[in-house]
C-alpha positions in Angstrom: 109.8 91.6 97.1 105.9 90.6 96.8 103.5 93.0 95.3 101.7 93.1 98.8 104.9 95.0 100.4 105.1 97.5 97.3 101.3 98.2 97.8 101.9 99.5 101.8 105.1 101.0 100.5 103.5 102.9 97.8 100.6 103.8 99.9 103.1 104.9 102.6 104.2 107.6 100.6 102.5 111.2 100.0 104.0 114.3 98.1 102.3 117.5 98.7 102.4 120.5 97.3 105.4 122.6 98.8 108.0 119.8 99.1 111.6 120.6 98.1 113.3 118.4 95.8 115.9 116.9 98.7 112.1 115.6 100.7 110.3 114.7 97.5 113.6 112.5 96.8 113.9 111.1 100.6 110.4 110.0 100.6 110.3 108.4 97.2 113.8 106.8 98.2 111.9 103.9 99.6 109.6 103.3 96.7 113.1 103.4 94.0 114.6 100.9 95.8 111.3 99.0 95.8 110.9 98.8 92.2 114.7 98.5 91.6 114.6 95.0 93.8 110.8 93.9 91.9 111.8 94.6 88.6 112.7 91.6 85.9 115.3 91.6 83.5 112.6 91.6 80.6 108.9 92.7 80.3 106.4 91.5 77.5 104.3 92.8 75.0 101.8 90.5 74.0 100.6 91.3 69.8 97.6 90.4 67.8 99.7 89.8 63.9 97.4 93.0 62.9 99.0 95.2 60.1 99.1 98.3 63.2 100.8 96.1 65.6 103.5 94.5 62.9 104.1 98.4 61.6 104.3 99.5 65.2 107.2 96.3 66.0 108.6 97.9 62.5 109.1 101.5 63.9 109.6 100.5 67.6 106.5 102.0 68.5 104.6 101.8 71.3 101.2 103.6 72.1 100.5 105.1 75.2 96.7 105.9 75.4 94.7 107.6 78.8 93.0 104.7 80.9 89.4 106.1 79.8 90.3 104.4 76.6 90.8 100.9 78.1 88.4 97.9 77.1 88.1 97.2 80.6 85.9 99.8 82.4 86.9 98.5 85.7 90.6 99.3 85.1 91.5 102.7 87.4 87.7 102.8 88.3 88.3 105.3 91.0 86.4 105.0 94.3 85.0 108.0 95.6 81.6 109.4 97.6 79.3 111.3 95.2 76.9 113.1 97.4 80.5 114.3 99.9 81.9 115.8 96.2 78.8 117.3 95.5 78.7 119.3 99.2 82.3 120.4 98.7 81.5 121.7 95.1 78.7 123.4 96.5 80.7 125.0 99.5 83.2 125.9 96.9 80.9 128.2 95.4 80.3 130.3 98.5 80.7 134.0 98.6 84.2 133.9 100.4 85.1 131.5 97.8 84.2 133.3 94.3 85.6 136.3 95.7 89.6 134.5 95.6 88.3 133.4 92.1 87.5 136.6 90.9 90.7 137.9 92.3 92.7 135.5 90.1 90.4 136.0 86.9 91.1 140.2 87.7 94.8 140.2 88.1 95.1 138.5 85.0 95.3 134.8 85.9 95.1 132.4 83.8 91.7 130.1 83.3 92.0 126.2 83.6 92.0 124.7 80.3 89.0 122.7 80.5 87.1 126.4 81.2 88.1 127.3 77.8 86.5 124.6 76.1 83.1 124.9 78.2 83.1 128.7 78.7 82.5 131.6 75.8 85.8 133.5 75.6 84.0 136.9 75.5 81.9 136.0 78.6 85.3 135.0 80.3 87.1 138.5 79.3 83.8 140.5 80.6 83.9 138.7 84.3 87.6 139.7 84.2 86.8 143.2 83.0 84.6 143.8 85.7 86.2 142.0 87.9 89.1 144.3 87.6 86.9 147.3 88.3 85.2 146.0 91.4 88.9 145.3 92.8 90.4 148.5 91.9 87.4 149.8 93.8 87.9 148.1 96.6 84.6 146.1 96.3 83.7 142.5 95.7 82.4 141.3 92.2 78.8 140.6 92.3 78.1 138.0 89.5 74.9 138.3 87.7 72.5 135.5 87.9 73.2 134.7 84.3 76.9 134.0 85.5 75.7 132.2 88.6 73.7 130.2 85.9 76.5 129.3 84.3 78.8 128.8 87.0 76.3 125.8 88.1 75.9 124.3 84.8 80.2 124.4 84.9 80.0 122.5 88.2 77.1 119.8 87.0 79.0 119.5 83.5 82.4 119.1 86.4 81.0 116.9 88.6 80.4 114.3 85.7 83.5 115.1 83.7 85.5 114.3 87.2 86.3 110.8 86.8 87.2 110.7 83.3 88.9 113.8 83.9 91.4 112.3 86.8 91.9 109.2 84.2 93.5 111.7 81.7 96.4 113.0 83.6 98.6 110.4 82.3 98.8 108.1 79.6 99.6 104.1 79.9 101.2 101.1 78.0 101.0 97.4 79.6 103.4 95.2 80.0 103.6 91.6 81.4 106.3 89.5 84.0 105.2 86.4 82.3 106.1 84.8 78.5 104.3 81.5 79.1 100.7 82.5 80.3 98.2 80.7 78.3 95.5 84.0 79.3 97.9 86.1 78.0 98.8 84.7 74.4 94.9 83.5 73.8 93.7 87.1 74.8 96.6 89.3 74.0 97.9 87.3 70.9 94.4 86.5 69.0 94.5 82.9 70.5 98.2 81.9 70.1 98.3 83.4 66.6 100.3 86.7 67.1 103.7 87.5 68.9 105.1 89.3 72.6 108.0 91.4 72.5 110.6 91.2 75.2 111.5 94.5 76.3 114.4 95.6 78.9 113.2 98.5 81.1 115.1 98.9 83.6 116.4 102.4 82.6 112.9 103.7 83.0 113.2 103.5 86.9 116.3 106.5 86.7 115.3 110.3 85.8 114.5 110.2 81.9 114.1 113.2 79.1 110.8 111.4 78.2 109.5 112.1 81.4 108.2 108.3 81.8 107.6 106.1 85.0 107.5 102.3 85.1 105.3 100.7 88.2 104.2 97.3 89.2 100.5 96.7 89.2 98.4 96.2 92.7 95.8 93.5 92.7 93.2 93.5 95.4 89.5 94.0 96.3 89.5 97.0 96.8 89.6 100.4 94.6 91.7 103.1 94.9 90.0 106.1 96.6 90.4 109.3 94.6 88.1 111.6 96.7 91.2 114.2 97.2 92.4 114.1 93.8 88.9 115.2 92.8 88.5 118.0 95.3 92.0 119.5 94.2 90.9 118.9 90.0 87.7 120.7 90.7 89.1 123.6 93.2 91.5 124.4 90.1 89.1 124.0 87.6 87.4 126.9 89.4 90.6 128.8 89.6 90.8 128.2 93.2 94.5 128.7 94.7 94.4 124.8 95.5 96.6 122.7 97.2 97.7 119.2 96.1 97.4 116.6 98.9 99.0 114.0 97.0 101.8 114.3 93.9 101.8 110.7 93.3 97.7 110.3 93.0 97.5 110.6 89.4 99.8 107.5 89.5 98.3 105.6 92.2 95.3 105.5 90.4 96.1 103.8 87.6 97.8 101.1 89.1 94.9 99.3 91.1 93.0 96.6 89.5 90.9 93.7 90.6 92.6 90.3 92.0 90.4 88.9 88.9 93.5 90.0 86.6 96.5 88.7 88.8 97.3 86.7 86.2 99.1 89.0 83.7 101.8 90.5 86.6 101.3 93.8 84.6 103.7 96.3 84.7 102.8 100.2 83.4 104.8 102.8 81.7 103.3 106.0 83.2 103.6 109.6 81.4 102.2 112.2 83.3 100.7 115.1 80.7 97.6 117.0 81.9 97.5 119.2 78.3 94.2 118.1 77.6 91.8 116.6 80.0 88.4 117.3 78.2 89.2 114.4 75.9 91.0 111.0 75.8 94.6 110.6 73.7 96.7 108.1 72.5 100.6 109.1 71.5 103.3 106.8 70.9 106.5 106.1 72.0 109.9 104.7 71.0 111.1 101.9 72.7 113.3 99.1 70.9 112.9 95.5 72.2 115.5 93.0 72.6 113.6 89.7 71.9 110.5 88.7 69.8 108.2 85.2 70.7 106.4 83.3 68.5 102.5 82.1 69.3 102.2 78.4 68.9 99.3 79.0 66.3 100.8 81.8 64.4 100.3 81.4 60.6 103.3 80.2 58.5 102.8 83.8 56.2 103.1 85.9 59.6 105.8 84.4 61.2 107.9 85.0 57.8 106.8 88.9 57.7 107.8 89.3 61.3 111.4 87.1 61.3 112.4 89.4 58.5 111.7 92.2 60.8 113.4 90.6 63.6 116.7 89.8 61.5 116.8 93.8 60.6 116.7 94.8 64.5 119.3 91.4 65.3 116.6 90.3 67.7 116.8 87.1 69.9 114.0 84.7 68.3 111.8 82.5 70.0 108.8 79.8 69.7 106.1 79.4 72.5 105.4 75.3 72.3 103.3 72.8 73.7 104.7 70.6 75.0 102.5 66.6 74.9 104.8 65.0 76.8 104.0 66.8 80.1 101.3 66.6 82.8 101.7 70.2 83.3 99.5 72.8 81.9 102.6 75.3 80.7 103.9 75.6 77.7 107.6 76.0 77.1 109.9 78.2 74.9 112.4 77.6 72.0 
């Protein structure tokens, strides 16, 4: 199946908040069979012969790290209409509104993570405190303008936080459908000099302790619109009892790139963890590979270092050559 038909069937497909398990597993049913019929037998890592990437190969490491991080600021660029965010932040902090917020903050609800870090703990406990008087009063907390003050410098300090904010749900590690791309090994592999790692992945599409998704990477012109996924971050920044339009958005986001990088056929190993969201993270993960390749250029005094490796995990061996006696522009493996 074509990446084209896995981008309507993936769009197709919305989990909101209230779904049972039985509906959350019919609709996805579609989307696993999807994957299960796109999926190769082996996925590449492409390697730079740097002492972090040989000692990661050693430990059969591989690092996740939130797509804020990426060299590529284009990569899960969300699309979205400033001035229409800004309205519903401002609508948010209506009277009706702060009223359900203080209700949370004075039955002892918890405060969004994020709050924490922005927000003076003892300013927090006081709104709660009086909070909790005005409701065992049967009135509504009136804020001070100090606290109104703050409330609006929380939703200007929001409003640009958002984007990088949505990119740090889940962290990522790339992975290729092609061995022989000459983009690949002269950007990936320090031109030709370093190594890829084969890697079979397959068991990532089933339920896993891990908690980690594999997904095929849509190419197009046009970015993925996040405007919902930012109305429902915001509304629970603000403590609001928000409703999730979309499960699978913090996913969908990071898997739409421009057409410009169709060459690499990337596949992503997705791991969903919202624990900090003020602040970009890499963690890694263990994964052991079944094959290592060669570049065509790699040194004599590299290729030793990482054979010896190879012979301690019994991997399969290859060398990526080029082949002079072909018209072709491809190189071929030994």
């Amino acid at each position: 199946m074509d990446r084209i038909k896995y981008q309507e069937i993936l769009e197709s497909i919305k989990i909101p908040d209230g779904m049972t398990q039985e509906e959350m597993a019919n609709a996805l049913k579609p989307l696993n069979i999807t994957l299960l019929q796109m999926i190769p037998e082996r996925l590449y890592k492409y390697r730079a012969c740097k002492d972090k990437h040989i000692s990661a190969f050693e430990k059969d490491e591989l690092w996740l790290s939130t797509s804020d991080l990426f060299n590529d600021p284009f990569d899960t660029l969300i699309q979205y209409d400033e001035g229409k965010i800004r309205s519903a932040f401002d609508d948010i902090l209506n009277p009706n509104i702060f009223d359900a917020m203080t209700h949370h903050i004075a039955t002892g609800g918890k405060m969004a993570e994020p709050v924490n870090h922005l927000v003076d703990p003892k300013e927090i406990e006081n709104m709660r405190v009086k909070a909790a008087e005005a409701l065992s009063l049967g009135k509504k907390f009136v804020p001070s303008k100090e606290q109104m003050t703050l409330l609006t410098i929380q939703k200007e300090a929001y409003l640009t936080l958002l984007p990088k904010i949505a990119q740090r749900f889940s962290s990522v590690v790339c992975f290729s459908e092609k061995i022989d791309s000459i983009l690949m090994w002269s950007h990936y592999s320090y031109n030709h000099t370093g190594f890829a790692l084969g890697y079979d992945l397959r068991s990532l599409l089933l339920p896993n302790d891990n908690n980690l998704g594999l997904f095929p990477v849509v190419y197009g012109e046009k970015r993925y619109n996040a405007e919902e996924f930012l109305l429902y971050i915001f509304g629970s920044l603000m403590l609001l009892p928000m409703k999730e339009a979309d499960k699978m958005s913090s996913i969908k986001l990071l898997l739409y790139k421009s057409l410009e990088w169709q060459y690499e056929q990337e596949w992503r190993i997705i791991k969903s963890d919202a624990s900090n969201l003020l602040k970009g993270h890499s963690e890694p993960i263990t994964l052991k590979p079944n094959s290592i390749y060669y570049g065509c250029h790699i040194s004599q005094e590299n290729l030793q270092r990482l054979h010896e490796i190879a012979l301690g995990k019994n991997l399969e061996e290859h060398f990526m050559k080029l082949d002079n006696a072909s018209d072709e522009y491809r190189m071929r493996m030994e």
